[in-house]
C-alpha positions as CSV (number, residue, x, y, z in Angstrom):
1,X,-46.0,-19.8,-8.5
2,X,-47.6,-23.3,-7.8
3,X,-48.5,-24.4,-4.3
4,X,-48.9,-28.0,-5.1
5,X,-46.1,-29.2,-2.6
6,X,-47.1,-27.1,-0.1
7,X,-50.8,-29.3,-0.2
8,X,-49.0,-32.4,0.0
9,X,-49.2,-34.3,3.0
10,X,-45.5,-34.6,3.7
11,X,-44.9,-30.6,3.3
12,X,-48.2,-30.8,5.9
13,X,-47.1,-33.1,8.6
14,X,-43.5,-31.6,8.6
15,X,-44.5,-28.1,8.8
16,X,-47.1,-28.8,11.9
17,X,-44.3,-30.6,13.7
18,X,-42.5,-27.0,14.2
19,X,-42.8,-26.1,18.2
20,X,-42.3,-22.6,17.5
21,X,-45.6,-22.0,15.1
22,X,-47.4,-24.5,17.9
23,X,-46.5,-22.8,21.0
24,X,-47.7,-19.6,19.3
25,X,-51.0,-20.6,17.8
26,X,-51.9,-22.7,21.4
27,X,-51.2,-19.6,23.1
28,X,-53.6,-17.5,21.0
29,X,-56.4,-20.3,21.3
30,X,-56.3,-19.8,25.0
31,X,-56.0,-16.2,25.0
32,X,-58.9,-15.7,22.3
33,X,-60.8,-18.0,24.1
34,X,-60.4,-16.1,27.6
35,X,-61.1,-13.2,25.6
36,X,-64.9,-14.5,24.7
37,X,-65.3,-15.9,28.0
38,X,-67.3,-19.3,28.5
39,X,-66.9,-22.2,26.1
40,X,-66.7,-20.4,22.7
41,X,-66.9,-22.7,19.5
42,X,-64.2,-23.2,17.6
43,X,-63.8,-23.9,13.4
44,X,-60.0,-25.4,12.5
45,X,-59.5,-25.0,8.7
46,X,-57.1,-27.0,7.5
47,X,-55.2,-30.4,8.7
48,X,-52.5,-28.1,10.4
49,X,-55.1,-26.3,12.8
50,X,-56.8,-29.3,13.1
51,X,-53.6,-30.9,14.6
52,X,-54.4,-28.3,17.3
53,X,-57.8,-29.9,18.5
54,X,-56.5,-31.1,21.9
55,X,-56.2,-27.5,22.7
56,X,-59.5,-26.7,21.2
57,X,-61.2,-28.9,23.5
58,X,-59.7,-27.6,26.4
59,X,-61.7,-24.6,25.8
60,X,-64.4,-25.3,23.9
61,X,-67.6,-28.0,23.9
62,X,-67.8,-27.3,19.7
63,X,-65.1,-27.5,17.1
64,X,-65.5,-27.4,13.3
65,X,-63.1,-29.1,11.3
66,X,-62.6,-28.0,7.3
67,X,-60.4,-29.8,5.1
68,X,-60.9,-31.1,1.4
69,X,-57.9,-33.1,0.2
70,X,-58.7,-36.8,0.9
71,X,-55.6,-38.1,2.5
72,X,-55.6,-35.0,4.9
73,X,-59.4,-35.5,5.3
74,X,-59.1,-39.3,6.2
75,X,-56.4,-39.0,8.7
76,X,-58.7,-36.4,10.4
77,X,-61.6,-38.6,10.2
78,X,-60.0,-41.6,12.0
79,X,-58.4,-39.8,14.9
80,X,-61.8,-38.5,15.4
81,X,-62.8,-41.8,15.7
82,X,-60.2,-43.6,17.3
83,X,-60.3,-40.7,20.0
84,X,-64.1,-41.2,20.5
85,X,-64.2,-37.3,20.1
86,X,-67.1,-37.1,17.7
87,X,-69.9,-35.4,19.9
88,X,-67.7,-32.9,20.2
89,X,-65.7,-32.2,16.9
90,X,-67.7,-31.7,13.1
91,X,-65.9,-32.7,10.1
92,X,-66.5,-30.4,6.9
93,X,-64.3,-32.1,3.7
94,X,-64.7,-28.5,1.6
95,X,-62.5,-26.4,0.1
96,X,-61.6,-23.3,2.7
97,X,-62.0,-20.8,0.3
98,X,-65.8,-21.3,-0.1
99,X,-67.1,-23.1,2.8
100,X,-70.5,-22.2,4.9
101,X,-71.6,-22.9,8.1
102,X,-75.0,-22.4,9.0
103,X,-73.6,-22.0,12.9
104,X,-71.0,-19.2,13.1
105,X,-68.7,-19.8,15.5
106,X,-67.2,-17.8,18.1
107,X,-63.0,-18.3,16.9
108,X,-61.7,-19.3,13.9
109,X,-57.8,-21.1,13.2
110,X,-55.9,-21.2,10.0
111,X,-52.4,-21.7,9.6
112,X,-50.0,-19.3,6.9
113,X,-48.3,-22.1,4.7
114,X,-46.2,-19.8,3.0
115,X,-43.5,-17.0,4.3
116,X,-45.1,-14.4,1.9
117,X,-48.8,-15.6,2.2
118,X,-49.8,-13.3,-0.9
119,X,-48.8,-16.0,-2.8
120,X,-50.7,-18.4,-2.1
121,X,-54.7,-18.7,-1.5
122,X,-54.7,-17.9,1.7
123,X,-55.8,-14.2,2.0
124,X,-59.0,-15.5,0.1
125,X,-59.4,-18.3,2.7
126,X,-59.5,-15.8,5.3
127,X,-61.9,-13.5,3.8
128,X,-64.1,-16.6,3.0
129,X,-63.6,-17.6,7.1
130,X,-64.7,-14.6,7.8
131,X,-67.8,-13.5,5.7
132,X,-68.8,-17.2,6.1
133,X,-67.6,-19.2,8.9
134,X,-66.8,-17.0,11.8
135,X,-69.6,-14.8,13.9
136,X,-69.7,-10.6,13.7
137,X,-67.9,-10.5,17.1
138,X,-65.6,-13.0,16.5
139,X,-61.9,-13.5,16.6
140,X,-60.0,-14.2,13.6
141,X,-56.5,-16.2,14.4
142,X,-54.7,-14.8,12.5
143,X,-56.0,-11.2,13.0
144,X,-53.1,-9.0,11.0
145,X,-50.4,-9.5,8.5
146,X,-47.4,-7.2,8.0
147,X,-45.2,-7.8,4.8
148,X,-41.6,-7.1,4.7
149,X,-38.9,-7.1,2.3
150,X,-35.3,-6.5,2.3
151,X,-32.7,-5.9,-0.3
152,X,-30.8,-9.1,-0.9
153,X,-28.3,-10.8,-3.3
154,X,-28.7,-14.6,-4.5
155,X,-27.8,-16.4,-7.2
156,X,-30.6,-15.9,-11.1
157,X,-28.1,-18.4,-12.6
158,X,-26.2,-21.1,-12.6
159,X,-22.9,-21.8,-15.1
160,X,-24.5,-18.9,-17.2
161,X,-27.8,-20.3,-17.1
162,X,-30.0,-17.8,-16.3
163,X,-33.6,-18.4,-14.7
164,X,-35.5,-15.5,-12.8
165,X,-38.0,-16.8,-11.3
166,X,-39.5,-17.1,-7.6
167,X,-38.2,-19.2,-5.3
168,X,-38.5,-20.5,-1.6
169,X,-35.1,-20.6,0.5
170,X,-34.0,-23.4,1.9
171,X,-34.2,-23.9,5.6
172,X,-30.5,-22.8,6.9
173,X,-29.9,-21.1,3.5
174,X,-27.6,-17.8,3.8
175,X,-29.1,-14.8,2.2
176,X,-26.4,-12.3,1.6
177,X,-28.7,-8.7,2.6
178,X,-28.0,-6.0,1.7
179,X,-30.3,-3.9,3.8
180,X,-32.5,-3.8,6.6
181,X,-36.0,-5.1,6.9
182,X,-38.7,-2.4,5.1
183,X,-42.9,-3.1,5.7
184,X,-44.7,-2.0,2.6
185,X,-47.9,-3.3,3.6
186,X,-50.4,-4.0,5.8
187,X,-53.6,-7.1,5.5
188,X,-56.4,-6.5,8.2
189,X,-58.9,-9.2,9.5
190,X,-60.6,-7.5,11.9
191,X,-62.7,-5.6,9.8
192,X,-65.4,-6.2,8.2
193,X,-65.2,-4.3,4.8
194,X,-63.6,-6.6,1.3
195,X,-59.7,-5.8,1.4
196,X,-58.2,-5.7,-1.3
197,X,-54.2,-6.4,-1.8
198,X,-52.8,-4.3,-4.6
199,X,-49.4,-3.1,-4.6
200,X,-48.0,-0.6,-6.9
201,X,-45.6,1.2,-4.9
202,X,-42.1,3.1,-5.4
203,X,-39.6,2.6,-2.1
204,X,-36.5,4.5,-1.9
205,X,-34.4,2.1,-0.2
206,X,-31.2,3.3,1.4
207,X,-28.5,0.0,0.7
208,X,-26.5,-0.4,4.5
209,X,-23.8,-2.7,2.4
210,X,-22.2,-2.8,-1.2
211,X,-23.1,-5.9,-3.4
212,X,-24.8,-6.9,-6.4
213,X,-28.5,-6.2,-5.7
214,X,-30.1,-9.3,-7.3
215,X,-33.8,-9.4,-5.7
216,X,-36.2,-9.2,-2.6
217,X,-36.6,-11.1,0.2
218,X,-40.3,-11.7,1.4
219,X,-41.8,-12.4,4.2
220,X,-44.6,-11.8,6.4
221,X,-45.4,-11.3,10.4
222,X,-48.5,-12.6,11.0
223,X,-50.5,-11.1,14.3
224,X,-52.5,-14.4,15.5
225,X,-54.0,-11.8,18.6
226,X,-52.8,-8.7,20.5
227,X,-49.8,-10.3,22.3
228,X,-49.2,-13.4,20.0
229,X,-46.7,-12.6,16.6
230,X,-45.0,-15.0,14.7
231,X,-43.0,-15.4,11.4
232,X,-44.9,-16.5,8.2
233,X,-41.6,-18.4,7.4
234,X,-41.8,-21.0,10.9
235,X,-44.2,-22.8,8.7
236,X,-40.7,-24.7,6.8
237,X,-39.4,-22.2,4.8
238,X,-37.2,-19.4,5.6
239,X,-38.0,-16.8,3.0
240,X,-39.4,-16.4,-0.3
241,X,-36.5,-15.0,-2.9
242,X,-38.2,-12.5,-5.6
243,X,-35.7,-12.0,-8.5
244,X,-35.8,-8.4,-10.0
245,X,-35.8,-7.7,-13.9
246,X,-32.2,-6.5,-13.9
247,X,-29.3,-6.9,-11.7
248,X,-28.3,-3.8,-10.1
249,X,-25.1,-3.0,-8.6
250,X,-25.8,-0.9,-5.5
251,X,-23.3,1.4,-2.7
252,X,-23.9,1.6,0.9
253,X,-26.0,4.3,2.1
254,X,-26.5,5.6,-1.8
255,X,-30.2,5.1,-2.2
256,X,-32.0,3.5,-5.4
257,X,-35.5,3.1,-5.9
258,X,-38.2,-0.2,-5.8
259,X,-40.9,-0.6,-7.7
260,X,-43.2,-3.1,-6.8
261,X,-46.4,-3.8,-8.9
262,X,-48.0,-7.0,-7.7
263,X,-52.3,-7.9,-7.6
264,X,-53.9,-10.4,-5.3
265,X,-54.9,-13.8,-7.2
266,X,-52.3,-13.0,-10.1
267,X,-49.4,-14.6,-7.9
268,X,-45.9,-13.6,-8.1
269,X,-44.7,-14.3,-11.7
270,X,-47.4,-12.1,-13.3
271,X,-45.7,-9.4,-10.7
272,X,-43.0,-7.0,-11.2
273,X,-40.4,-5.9,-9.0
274,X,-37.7,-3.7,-10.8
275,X,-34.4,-1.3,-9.1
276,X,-32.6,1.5,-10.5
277,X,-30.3,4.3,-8.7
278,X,-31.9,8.0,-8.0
279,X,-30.8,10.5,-10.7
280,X,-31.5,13.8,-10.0
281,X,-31.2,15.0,-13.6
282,X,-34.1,12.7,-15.2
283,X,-36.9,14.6,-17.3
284,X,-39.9,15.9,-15.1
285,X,-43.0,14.0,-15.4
286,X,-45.8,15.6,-18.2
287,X,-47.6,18.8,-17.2
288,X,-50.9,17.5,-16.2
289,X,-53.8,18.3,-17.6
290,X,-55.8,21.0,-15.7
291,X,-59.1,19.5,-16.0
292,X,-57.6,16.3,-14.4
293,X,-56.0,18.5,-11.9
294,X,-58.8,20.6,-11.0
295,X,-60.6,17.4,-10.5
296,X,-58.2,16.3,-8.2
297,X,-57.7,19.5,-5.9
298,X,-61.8,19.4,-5.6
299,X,-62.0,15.5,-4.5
300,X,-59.5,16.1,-2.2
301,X,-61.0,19.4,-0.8
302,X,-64.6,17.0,-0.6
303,X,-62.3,14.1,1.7
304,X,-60.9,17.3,3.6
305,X,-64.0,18.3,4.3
306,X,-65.5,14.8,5.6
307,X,-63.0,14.5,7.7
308,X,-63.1,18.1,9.5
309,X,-67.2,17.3,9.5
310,X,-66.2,14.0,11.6
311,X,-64.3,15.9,14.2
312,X,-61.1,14.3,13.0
313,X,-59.3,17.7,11.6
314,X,-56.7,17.7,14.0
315,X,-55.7,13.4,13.2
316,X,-55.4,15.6,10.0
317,X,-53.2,18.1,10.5
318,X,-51.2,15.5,12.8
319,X,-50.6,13.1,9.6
320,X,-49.5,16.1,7.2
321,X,-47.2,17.7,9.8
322,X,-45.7,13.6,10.1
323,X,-45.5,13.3,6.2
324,X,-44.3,16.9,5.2
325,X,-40.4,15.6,6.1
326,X,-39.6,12.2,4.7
327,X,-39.5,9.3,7.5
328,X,-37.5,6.3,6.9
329,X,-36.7,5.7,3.4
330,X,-40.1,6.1,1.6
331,X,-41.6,8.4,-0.9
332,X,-44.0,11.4,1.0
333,X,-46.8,9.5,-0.6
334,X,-46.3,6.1,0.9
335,X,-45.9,7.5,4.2
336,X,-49.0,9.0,3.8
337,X,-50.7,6.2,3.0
338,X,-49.2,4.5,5.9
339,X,-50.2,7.0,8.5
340,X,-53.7,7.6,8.2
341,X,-56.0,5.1,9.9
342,X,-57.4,2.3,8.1
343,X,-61.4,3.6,7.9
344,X,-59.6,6.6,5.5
345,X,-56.8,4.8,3.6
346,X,-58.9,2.3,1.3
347,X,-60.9,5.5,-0.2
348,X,-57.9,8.1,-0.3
349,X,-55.7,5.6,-2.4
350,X,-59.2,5.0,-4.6
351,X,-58.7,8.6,-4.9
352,X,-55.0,8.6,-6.0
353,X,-55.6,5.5,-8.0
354,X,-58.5,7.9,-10.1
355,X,-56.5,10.2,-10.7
356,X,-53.4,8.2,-11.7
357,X,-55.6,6.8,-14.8
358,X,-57.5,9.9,-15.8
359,X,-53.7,11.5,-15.8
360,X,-52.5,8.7,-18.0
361,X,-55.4,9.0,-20.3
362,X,-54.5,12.8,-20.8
363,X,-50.8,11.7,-21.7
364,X,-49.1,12.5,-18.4
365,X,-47.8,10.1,-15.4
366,X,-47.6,12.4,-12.5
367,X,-44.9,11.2,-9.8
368,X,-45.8,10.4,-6.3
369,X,-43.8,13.4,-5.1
370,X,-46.2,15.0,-7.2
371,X,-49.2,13.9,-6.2
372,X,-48.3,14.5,-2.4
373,X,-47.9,18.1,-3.4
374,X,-50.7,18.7,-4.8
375,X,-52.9,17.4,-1.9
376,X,-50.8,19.4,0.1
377,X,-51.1,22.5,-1.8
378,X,-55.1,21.5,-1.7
379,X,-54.6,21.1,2.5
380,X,-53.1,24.3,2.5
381,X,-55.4,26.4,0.8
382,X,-57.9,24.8,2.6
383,X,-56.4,25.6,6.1
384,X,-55.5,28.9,5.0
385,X,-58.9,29.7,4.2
386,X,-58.2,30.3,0.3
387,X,-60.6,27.5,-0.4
388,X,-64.2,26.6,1.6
């Protein structure tokens, strides 16, 4: 999906004029900046955080401003000027996604664009900000982002003319839902590891209302600090609508089942987001193959083990005794990955991922419910003292 209106300088200037997204970004600058204590420096990325620079200076002696579009870059420039702010404020006219500073600074500001920000550039912008712009011990603004979705029905065609593609809502546009608001995902920037956003997820979804389920609708809640949350959709849009493959026509409280593949950098027409009702009768997945299995059981005995060897075996048994009964409306597996902490989740999904692919290659495409069960027969025998 293209982001060319959302660089424009129109789309720019509108969307900074919102007092909600304001409010909430000033509010973190002062609280990360009481946080660091003295007269932290400050980078702005972008012409909508730069539009923030008054409240910048109120806190801070140093502030970095990066934008590369010319326009944007030029209107920068001359307040600068005008304002006779220059011994204070550094202009940078680079792209975010691949800018240095040889001084780190102490906070660093860029506003989402988009109400589903994994479509557009700016999860790279943030990792770039952070490897590159921003100091070990700094504070990233935003810090977190959570990314919802909720069952809804809108229109793939008009007068039989059918186009399924994604699209933004427009502001005071009615979205008939269908169900309540689900998080799939999490994106966090206080760490300093690479993240990687890969979805490939089944949801059992639990309809509240009857209707023709037509697509998603996206969003995301960005975390700017620890007491400062906003919508991704204050910046203009209300939502991003993400048409499925097929129409499905869905019964309230009958569940059905989401599948969600979707890579970072691919954006969302290279994704796929498909629906289709439970049936209990369908054809078990392929046995699996027991080399690929045994492989399986013993990488998951070796995490097991790590963990216990960290003093972190009863976080353990906490997070299978949490999983073992289905919360909410997701598969065992997803909760899973949900519940552990972050420092375990990127390797135990590695894990699943491996043996997802060395499954296919043997001819069989084991089921999440599957996989849970095996890790938990694994835990078990573990616990039970069947295996060391």
């Amino acid at each position: 999906m293209s982001d060319t209106f959302l660089l424009e300088p129109a789309f720019q200037f509108s969307a900074a004029l919102d007092p909600h997204r304001r409010n909430a970004y000033e509010k973190a600058i002062r609280e990360a900046a009481k946080k660091m204590g003295g007269t932290p420096s400050i980078a702005l990325i972008g012409w909508q955080a730069a539009t923030l620079v008054d409240v910048a200076l109120e806190v801070s002696e140093r502030v970095y401003i990066v934008e590369k579009h010319p326009e944007l870059f030029e209107s920068i420039q001359n307040a600068v000027m005008t304002r006779g702010i220059g011994k204070n404020v550094s202009l940078f006219k680079e792209d975010a996604a691949s800018v240095q500073l040889d001084s780190r600074v102490d906070i660093a500001v860029t506003i989402v664009h988009s109400p589903w920000f994994m479509e557009t550039p700016a999860a790279q912008i943030l990792t770039n900000i952070r490897k590159n712009v921003l100091k070990p011990e700094g504070v990233m603004i935003p810090r977190r982002f959570v990314h919802l979705f909720e069952l809804a029905s809108s229109a793939t065609d008009i007068s039989g003319i059918s186009l399924r593609v994604p699209r933004y809502g427009r502001p005071g546009e009615v979205f008939a839902v269908l169900g309540e608001s689900k998080h799939w995902s999490t994106t966090d920037f206080t760490h300093d590891e690479d993240f990687s956003v890969e979805i490939d997820d089944t949801i059992i979804v639990k309809p509240l209302l009857s209707g023709t389920l037509t697509g998603l609708r996206l969003s995301t809640l960005v975390e700017l600090t620890d007491n400062t949350v906003h919508l991704a959709g204050h910046s203009g849009y209300q939502s991003l609508f993400m048409p499925l493959r097929e129409d499905l026509d869905v019964k309230a409280h009958e569940p059905v089942t989401i599948f969600a593949r979707f890579r970072m950098g691919e954006g969302l027409k290279a994704s796929r987001f498909m629906a289709r009702h439970i049936d209990d009768s369908e054809t078990p997945a392929a046995e699996i193959s027991p080399d690929v299995l045994q492989k399986f059981h013993d990488n998951v005995a070796k995490m097991i083990a790590q963990v216990d060897e960290l003093g972190r075996g009863a976080d353990l048994d906490k997070v299978v005794t949490y999983t073992f009964d289905p919360h909410g409306d997701v598969t065992r597996l997803t909760a899973l990955f949900w519940t552990v902490d972050d420092e375990f989740r990127k390797p135990l999904k590695a894990m699943v991922e491996d043996f997802r692919r060395l499954a296919a290659q043997a001819g069989s495409t084991p089921t999440d419910e599957q996989i849970y069960n095996i890790m938990l027969d694994s835990y078990r025998s573990i616990r039970s003292g069947e295996r060391p």
